[in-house]
N, C-alpha and C positions, 0 to 999 in steps of 0.2 A: 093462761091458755096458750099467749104466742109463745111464752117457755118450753112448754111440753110440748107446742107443732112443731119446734124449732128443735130440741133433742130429737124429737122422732125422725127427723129430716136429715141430723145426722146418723142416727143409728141404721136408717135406711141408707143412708149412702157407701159405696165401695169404699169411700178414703178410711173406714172405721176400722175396717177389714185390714188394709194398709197400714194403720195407727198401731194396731194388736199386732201385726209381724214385727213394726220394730221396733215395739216397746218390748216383745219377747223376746227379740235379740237381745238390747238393753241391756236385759234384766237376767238374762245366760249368761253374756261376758262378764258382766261385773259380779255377778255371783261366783266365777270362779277366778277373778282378778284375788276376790276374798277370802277364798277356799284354799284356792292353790298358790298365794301369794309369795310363799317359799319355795314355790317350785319355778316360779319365772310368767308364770302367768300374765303380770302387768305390765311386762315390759314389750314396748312397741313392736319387736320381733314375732312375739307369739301373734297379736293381732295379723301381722302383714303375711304370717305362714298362712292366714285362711285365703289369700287372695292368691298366693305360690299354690300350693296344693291343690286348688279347686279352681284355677284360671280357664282350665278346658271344659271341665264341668256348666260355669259360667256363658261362657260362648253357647254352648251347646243348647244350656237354658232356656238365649235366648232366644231360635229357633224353635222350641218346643211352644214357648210364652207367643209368636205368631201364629203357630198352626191351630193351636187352642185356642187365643181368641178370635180365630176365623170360624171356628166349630169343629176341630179337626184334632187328630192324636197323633203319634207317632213314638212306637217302643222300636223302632228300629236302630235309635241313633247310637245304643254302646256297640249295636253290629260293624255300623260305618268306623265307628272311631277305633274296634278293634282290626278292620281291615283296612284302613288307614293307615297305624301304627305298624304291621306285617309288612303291607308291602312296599312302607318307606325303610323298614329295617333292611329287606331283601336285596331292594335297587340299590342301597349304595353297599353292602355287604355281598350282596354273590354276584352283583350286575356293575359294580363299579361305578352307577350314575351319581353325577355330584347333587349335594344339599338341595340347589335350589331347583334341581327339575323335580326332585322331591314334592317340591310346593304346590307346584304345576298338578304332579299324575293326582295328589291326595286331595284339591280343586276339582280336579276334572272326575274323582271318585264321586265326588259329594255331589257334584252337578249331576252328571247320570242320573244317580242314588233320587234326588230330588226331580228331577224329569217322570221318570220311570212311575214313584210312586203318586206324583202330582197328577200327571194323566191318568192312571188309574181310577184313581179319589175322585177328580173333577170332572173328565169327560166320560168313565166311564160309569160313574157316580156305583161304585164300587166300598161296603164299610171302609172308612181310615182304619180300623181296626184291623181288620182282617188283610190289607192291602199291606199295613205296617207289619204284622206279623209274619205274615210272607217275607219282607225284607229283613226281617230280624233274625229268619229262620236263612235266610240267600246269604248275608253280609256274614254270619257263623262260619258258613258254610265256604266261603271261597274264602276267609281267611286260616282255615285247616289245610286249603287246596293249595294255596300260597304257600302255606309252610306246616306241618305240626310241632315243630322246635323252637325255642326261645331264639331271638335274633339278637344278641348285641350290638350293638348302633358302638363306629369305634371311626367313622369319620371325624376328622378332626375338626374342618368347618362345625359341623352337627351340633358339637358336644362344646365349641365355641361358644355357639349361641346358645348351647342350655345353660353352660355355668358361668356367663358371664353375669357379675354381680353390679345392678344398679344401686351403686350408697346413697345413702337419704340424709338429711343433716337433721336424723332423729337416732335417738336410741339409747342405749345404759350401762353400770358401769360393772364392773366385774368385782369376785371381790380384792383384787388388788388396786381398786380403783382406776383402771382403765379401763377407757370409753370407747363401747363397739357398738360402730354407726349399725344402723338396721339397713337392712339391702333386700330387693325384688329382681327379680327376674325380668327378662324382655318378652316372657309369656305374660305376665302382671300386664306390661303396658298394653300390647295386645290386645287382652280381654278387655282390660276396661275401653279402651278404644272404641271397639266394637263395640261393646256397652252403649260407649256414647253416642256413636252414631245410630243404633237400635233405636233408642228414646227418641231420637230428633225426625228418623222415618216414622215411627206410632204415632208422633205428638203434629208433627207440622206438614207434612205429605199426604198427597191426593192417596196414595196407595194404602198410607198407615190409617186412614180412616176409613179408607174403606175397604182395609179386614175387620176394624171395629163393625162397621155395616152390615157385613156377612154375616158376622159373627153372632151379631144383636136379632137378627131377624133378615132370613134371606129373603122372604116374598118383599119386606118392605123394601129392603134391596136392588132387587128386582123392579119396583117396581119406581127405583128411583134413576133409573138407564144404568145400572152397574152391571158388569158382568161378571156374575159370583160365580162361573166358572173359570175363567180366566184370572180373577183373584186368588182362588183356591190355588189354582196350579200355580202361579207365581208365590205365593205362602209356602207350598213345599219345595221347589226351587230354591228358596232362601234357606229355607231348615236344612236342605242335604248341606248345601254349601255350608252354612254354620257348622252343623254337626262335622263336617271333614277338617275344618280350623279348629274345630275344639277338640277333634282327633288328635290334630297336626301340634298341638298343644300339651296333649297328653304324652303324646311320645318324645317331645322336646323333655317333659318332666320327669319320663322313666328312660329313655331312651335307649328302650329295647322293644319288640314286638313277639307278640305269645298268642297264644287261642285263644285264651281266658279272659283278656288282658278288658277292662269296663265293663266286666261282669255282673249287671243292673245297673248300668250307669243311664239305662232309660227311664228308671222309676226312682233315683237321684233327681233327675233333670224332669221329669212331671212332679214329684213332690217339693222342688224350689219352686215350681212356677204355682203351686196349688195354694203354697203356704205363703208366696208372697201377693195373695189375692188374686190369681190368676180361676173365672169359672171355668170348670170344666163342659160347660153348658153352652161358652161362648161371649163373646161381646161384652166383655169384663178383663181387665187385665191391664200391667203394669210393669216394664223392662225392669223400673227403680225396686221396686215388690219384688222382683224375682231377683235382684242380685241382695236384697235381705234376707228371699229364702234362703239361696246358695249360703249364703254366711251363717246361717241357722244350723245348715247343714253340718258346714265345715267347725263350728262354733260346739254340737254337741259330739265330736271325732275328737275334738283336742281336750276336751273336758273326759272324756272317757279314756282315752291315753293316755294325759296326764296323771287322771286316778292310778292307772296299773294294774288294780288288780280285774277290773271287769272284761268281760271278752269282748271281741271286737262288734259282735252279734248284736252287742245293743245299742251301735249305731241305728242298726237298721228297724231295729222295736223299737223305740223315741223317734227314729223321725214317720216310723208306720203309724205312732199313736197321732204325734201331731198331723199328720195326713186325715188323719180320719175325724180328727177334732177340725179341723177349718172346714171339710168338706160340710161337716154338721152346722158348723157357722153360716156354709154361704148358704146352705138348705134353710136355715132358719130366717136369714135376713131375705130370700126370695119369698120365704108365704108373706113376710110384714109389708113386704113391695105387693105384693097380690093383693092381699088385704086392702093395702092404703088406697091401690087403685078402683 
């Protein structure tokens, strides 16, 4: 009998939910380490493209994985990151400003961006839904105002730092038997960075618990002297800001700006934080879970690629199915928590 209280204890607990994201990772890469093993699949390079490709994604994440487990949404952020990317293309292409005020104006985007819809949400206790769609429909909109034309990015600082290559003393051999170190970018470092310090604010900080708090139940919240609207607004304060670095990452990796340009990169960045056990209900969630989704992400784009012949469409069906497979997960493992109590 303490076996089966003792399974149920875990099945009821989030870390399970956690266990299935990255056992499903797992079990995606090496199914095509084995599939596509002639294609290059195993070699260290292909792994270290998901963290190149999807560095902005990441960041981005993990601002979405705060405002969520505070109780909160936001689809605005592929707006920010598409008007991010524009009008760092513009200032240093039609306006001559160098690289790093760049960093500065695409900072002070994201801050705005995160003021703006923070107040709303918290003081004006305003849907996050409807508050975000407004910004999704505002950030579209003034990066058409900023430009309708693709901007090539052709400073030479810029493009410094996009393609400078950090070698790894990993990597494999060609077939003439020459050995090609694998190498990241200083978008890579970057993200994970951020990464890190994301975990260490949720895990060890007064603030990182309590968005867990908010998140879990705002009367208990409340009625433990927290001020869950002044948490809320600082939760999207952080989001704009992420979201404008995970822009500022984005344009580093194409380094160009377009209208178009993170075109659902908000339902990208809610589907890593869903599937890395992030509730969509609140007060559940995981920085570590959401950089396994992102790799899930990135994991079923290289596997679809690599194949050739399928279209690019079912990126977006495979990670719509698994979206919808976890959300049924976490629905399931909430009535066995209702139940048990």
């Amino acid at each position: 009998m303490n076996k089966i209280k003792q399974l149920k204890k875990q099945l009821n607990g989030n870390s399970f939910l956690l266990f299935i994201t990255v056992a499903l990772f797992v079990a995606m890469y090496v199914a095509g380490m084995i599939v596509f093993a002639d294609k290059g699949f195993a070699k260290p390079q292909m792994f270290l493209n998901l963290f190149i490709t999807d560095a902005g994604l990441l960041v981005t994440s993990m601002g979405l994985t705060i405002v969520m487990i505070s109780g909160g949404i936001d689809i605005s952020v592929g707006s920010v990151t598409a008007l991010v990317c524009m009008v760092t293309a513009v200032s240093m292409e039609k306006y001559g400003l160098n690289a790093y005020t760049t960093i500065v104006i695409a900072l002070l985007i994201g801050l705005a961006h995160g003021i703006v819809q923070g107040f709303l949400v918290s003081y004006l206790e305003i849907q996050p839904f409807i508050v975000t769609l407004a910004g999704m429909f505002f950030g579209r909109g003034m990066t058409s105002i900023v430009s309708v034309d693709m901007i090539s990015i052709t400073n030479e600082v810029f493009l410094k730092w996009a393609k400078f290559k950090i070698y790894l003393p990993i990597g494999s051999y060609n077939k003439k038997g020459v050995f090609l170190p694998a190498y990241i970018y200083p978008t890579v470092v970057i993200a994970l960075l951020i990464w890190i310090a994301i975990m260490i604010i949720m895990k060890f900080t007064k603030f990182g618990r309590s968005i867990y708090a908010v998140g879990g139940n705002q009367q208990s919240a409340l009625m433990m002297g927290l001020n869950v609207k002044k948490i809320k607004f600082q939760a999207y304060i952080l989001d704009g800001i992420l979201a404008s670095i995970g822009g500022y990452l984005v344009c580093l990796n194409s380094c160009a700006g377009f209208v178009e340009q993170a075109k659902g990169m908000e339902m990208d960045a809610i589907s890593a934080s869903v599937i890395g056990g992030t509730l969509l209900s609140g007060g559940v969630g995981t920085p570590f879970g959401t950089l396994f989704g992102v790799l899930i992400k990135g994991t079923i784009s290289s596997l679809i690629t690599t194949q050739g012949t399928l279209s690019s469409w079912w990126v977006r069906i495979v990670l719509s199915a698994l979206l919808c497979f976890f959300i049924i997960l976490q629905s399931v493992f909430a009535k066995f928590k209702t139940r048990n109590k």
